[in-house]
N, C-alpha and C positions, 0 to 999 in steps of 0.2 A: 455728115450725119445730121438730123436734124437736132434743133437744140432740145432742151428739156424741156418736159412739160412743167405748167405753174399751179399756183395753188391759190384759192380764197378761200374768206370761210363763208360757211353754210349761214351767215346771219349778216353778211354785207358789209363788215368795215374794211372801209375805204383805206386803213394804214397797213390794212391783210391780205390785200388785192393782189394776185399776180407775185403771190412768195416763190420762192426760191425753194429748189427739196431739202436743203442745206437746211435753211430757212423750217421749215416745217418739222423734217426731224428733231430738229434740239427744243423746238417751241413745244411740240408736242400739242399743247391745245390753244385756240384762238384766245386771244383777251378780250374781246366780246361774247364770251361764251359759246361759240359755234367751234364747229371742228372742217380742218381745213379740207376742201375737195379738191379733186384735179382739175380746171378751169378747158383741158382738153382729154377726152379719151381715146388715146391711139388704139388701129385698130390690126387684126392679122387675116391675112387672105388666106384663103384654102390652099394653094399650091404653097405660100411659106410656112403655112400648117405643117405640111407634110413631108415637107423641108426637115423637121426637127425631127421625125421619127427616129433617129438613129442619134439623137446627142444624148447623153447623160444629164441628170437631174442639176446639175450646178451648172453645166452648159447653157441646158432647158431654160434655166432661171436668168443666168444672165441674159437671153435675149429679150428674154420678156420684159426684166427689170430695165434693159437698155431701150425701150420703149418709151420709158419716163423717165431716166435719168442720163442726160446725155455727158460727154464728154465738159463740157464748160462746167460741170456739179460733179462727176467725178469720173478721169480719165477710163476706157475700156480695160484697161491694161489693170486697173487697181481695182477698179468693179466688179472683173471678175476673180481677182484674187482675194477681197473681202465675200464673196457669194460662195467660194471653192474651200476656203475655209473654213466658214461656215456649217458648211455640208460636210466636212471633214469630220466633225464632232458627232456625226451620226453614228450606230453600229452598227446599219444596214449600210451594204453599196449603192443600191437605190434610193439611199433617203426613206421614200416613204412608199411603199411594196405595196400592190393589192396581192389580196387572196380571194380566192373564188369558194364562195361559204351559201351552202341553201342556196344554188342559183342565184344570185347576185354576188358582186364584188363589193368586199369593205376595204379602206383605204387606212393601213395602218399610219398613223401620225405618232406613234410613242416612240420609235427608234431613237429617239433622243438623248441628251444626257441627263434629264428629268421624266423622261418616261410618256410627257404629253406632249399634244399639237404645239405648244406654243412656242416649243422649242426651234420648229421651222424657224418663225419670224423672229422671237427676239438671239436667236443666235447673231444671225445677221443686223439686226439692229444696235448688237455691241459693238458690232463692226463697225459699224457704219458712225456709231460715237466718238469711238477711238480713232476712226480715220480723222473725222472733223475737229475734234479738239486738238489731234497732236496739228492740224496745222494752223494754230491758231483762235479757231472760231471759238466765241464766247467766251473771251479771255483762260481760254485752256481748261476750264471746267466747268461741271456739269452735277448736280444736285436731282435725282431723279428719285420721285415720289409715287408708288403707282398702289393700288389695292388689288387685292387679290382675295378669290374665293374659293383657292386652292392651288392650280396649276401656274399663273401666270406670276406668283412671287417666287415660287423656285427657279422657274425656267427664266426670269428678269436675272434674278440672281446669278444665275448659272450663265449668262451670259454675259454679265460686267463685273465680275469678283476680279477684282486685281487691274481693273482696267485705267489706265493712265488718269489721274483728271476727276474722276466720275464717282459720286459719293451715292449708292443705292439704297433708299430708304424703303420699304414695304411693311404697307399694314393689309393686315387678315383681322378676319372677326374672330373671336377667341371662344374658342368654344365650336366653331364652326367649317371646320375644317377638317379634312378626316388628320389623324395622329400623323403619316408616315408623310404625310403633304405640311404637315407643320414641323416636322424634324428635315425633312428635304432642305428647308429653309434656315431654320435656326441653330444647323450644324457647319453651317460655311462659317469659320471664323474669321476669313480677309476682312480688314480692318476697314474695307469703305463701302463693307455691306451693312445694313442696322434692321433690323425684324422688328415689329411693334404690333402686339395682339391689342386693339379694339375692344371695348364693350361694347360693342352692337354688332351689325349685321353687314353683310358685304354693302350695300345700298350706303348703309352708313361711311365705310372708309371709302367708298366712291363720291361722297357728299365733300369728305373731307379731303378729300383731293381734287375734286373741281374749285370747292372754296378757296383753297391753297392760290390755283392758279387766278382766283379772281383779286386776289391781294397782291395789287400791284408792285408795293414795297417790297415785301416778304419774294415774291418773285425774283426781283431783280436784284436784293440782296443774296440769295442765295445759287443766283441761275438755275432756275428751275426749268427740270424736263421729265417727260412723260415715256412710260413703258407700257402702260394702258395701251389697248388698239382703239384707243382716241389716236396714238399716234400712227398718221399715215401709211407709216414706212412698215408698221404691224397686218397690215391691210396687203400692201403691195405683195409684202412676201408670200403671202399665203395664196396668192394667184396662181404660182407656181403650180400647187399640186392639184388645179382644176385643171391645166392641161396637160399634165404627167399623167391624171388620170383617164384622161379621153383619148390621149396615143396611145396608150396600153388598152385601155378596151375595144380599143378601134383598131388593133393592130391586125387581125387575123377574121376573115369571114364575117366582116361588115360591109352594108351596103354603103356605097357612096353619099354623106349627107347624114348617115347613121347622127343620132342626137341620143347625150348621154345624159340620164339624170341623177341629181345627186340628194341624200337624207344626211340632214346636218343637225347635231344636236347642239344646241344652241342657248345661251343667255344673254349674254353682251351684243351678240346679231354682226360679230366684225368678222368669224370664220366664214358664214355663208353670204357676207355682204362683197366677200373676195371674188365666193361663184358669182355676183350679181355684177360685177365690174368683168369679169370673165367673158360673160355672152354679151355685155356691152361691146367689148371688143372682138367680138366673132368667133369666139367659142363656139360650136353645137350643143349649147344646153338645150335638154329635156325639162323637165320639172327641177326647181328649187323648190326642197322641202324643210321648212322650220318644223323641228322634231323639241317640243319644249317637254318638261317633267311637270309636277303641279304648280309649278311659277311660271305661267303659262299667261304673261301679259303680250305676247307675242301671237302665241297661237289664237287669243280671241280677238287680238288686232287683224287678222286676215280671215278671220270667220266672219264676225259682224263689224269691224270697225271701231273696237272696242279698245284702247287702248288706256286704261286706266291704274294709278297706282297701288296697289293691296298689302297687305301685310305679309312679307315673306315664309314661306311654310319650309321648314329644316326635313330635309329628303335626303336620300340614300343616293343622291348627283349633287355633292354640292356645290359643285362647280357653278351647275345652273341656276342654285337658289340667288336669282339676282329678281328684283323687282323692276325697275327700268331698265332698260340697254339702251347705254351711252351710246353704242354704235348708230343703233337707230337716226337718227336725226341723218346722219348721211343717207338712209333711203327716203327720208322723208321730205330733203331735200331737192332731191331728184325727181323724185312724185309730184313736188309743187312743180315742175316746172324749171328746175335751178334758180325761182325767183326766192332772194333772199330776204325781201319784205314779207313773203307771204310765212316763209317759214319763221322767221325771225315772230311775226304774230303769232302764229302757231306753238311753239316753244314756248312765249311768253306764261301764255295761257294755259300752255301745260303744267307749266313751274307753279301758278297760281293756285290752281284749282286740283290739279292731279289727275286729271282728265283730258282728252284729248279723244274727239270721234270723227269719223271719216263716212261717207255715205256716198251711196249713187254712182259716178261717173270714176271718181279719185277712187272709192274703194273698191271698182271691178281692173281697173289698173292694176291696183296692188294686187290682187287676187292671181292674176293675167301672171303677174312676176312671179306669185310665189304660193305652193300649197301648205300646209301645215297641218299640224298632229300635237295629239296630248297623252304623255301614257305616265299612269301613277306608277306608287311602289310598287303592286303587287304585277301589274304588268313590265315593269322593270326586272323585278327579279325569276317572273315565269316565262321571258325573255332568255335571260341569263342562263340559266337551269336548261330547257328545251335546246338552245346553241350547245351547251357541254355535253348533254348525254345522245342528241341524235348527229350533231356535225362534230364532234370534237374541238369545239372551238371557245375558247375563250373570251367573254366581253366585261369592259368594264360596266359600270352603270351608266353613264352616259352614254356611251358607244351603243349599251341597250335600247334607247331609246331611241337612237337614232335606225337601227334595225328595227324596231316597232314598228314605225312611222311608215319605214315602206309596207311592213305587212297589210295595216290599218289603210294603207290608199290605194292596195292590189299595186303594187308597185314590186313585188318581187321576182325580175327580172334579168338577162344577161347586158343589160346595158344600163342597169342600176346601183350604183355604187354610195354604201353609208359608211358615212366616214367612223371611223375606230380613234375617238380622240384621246384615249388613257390610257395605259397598262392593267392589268383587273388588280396586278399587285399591289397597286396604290390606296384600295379599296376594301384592305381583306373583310372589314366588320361585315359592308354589304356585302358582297361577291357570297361569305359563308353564309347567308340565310336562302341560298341558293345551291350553292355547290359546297359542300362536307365531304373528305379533307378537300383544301388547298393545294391546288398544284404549287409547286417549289417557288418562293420567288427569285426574280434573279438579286444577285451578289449584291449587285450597288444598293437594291432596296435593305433587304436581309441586316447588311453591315449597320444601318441607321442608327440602330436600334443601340447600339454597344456604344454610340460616341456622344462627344457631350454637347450640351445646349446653348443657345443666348438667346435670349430675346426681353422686352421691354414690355411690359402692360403699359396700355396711356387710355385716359380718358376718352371716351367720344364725342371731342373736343378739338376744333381746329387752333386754336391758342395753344391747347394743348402739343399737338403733334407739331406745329411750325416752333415750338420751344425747344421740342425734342430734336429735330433737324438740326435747328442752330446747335445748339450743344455738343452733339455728334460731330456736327461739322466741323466747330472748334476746337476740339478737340484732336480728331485729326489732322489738321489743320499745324495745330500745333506739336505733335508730338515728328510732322513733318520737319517742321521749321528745328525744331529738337537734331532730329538728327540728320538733317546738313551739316548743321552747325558742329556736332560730335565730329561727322565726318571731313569737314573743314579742321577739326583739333588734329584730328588723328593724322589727319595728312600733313598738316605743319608739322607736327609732331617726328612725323616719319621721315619729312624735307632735311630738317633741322639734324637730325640723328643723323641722314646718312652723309649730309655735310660734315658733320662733328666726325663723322667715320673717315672719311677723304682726310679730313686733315690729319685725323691722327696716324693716319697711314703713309702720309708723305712726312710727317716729322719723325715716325718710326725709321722710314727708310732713309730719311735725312743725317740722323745720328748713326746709323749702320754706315 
């Protein structure tokens, strides 16, 4: 088998060059500020396309994932039992099912144990933790820091609560988040989970966990790792269901060469940056569509070239309400060319100024790669509304807008598929200024509500939250080192006793 592919980062240093997946997982983001890319993209022919028609979704995945992770990073045999696991956790057998709604296909991604897409990747990314620390790497643990602007701190959570090694820290912006997305999270009480609500804004606890990672000390005092889809292995996974979706649409009364396109509602740019490494590897994509809400630094990046920072506006998606997407820089990486001076300049100047424009040649490229869309509240939730009463269907606010996007580009078709990224349960405030009553939620949500809470206010303040870290950690830490050492008494304890037992059993029977 060929060996694995490697990793640099999008910004050139030389100590980054040619990592290891091993290597990239636990780093999570580059220490010069870039984020690591594949250095190769493998690619899949049409006839081993068609090959896979008949595997299952954890089969499907392993081959794909065995494309970049070869045996020397982690044996077939254990890859696909951390990938079948994984998948295990779903409550669909398919993982992640289309329906056929309005003439197009939506791609449910909620089957999860948290309800959303992110469950795909970070399920598999705790795997993938736990594989690596029990055999040693990074001296056996792992301190992970990530933000969240709704789904991806429960679903992190939901995927390392109890896991060997592995201390999970997440901050949310307070106040910002819907209710049943901020109890998802601060009702896990595993001891090496810690929830920390922000005063400010997702941007902000995304400032403050790039910061984190640029503090070299603090870094490597605490091993710090990333659950963000800064991390690679968040990206890889979710490739998966760009070709789960294309054997399924392409299964019956397609032409040969058939090209399938996909609406992705999007902020952070890492779910539809997965289609974008998709058709690098020979996928049949059709159109990649960025489907943003009014935090639409996206959508005016591939209109004119605009990529600018603004003031986050609080929507009825707040998943989306992000300002920058971290992701980004991996397409923008790729667009320069894979040169990492050019981007490395690029970034610079973005960080400086909050600007960043593209024109002429680079920005009909980008164009070339990807369409885009913008739909406010009120076409979010006359979205919403119009799916329930003429298809019977349910959407969240996100998933709405990803359904918009096809409308808004004549894109409403049998070989167009928008992704359904949330449960609408997740959402009831928006969902009901749309749809009056609620359909029933399921159990796991429902229950929330009755159990009890933890979480932390902390400043929005990197001093701040790297206090909080250590604290946590010490603590744990300690109440570890606690009971060993109990369990060290009790066992002497018990040694001693059942010796004292022996004896007094043979001088019993001695005197008899």
């Amino acid at each position: 088998m060929a060996p694995s592919v490697t990793y640099s980062s999008t910004r050139g240093s030389a100590t980054e060059a040619s990592s290891s997946f091993r290597e990239v997982v636990l780093a999570g983001l580059c220490k010069d500020k870039g984020l690591f890319v594949p250095d190769t993209i493998p690619t899949v022919g049409r006839g081993e396309l068609e090959s896979w028609r008949t595997l299952n979704y954890a089969e499907l995945s392993t081959r794909i994932l065995a494309k970049y992770i070869g045996p020397d990073q982690v044996p077939a045999e254990d890859l696909s039992r951390i990938i079948t696991t994984a998948c295990g956790n779903f409550r669909h057998p398919q993982v992640t099912p289309l329906q056929k709604v309005n003439g197009h296909y939506v791609l449910e991604l909620f089957h999860g144990p948290t309800f959303a897409f992110k469950d795909v990747a970070l399920q598999m990314l705790g795997g993938f933790f736990e594989y690596f620390l029990k055999q040693g790497s990074n001296g056996g643990r792992l301190a992970v820091l990530g933000a969240t602007s709704g789904d991806t701190g429960s679903a992190a959570i939901a995927g390392l609560r109890g896991k060997e090694g592995v201390d999970c820290v997440i901050l949310y912006p307070k106040g910002r988040v819907s209710e049943i997305q901020e109890r998802q999270m601060t009702t896990i009480m595993d001891e090496n989970i810690h929830c920390c609500a922000v005063e400010g804004t997702f941007d902000d606890c995304q400032d403050i966990v790039k910061g984190a990672f640029q503090d070299a000390a603090f870094r490597d005092e605490v091993k710090l790792g990333a659950v963000n889809s800064i991390n690679w292995a968040r990206v890889l996974a979710q490739t998966t269901y760009y070709f789960w979706s294309y054997l399924r649409v392409t299964d019956t009364n397609k032409e040969p060469g058939t090209k399938v396109s996909f609406s992705v509602p999007t902020g952070n740019f890492g779910d539809i940056l997965a289609g974008y490494y998709c058709r690098r590897m020979g996928l049949p994509i059709g159109e990649l569509v960025v489907a943003t809400n009014e935090n639409d630094i996206l959508h005016r990046f591939f209109q004119n070239g605009d990529y600018s920072r603004r003031d986050i506006n609080k929507t009825i998606s707040p998943s989306m309400d992000i300002c920058v997407s971290s992701n980004f820089e991996r397409y923008l990486f790729h667009l320069m060319d894979d040169d990492p001076e050019k981007l490395s300049n690029l970034m610079k100047a973005f960080e400086a100024t909050s600007r960043l424009t593209l024109s002429g040649r680079t920005l009909a490229r980008a164009q070339e790669d990807f369409k885009s869309a913008k739909c406010d509240t009120a076409q979010t939730l006359d979205v919403i509304k119009t799916y329930k009463e003429k298809h019977g269907y349910m959407l969240c606010p996100h998933s709405a807008v990803g359904v918009s996007a096809l409308d808004q580009l004549d894109m409403v078709k049998d070989t167009s598929v928008a992704l359904a990224t949330a449960h609408e349960a997740k959402f009831p405030d928006a969902v009901k200024m749309a749809v009056n009553p609620l359909p029933e939620a399921p159990p796991e949500l429902a229950r929330l509500w009755k159990m009890k809470t933890r979480s932390q206010v902390c400043d929005n303040d990197l001093a701040a939250v790297e206090d909080f870290m250590r604290k946590r950690i010490r603590e744990r830490l300690e109440r570890g080192k606690a009971v060993v050492q109990y369990g060290k008494w009790v066992l002497g304890g018990a040694f001693v006793a059942a010796v004292l037992g022996v004896v007094a059993v043979a001088v019993t029977r001695r005197k008899r």
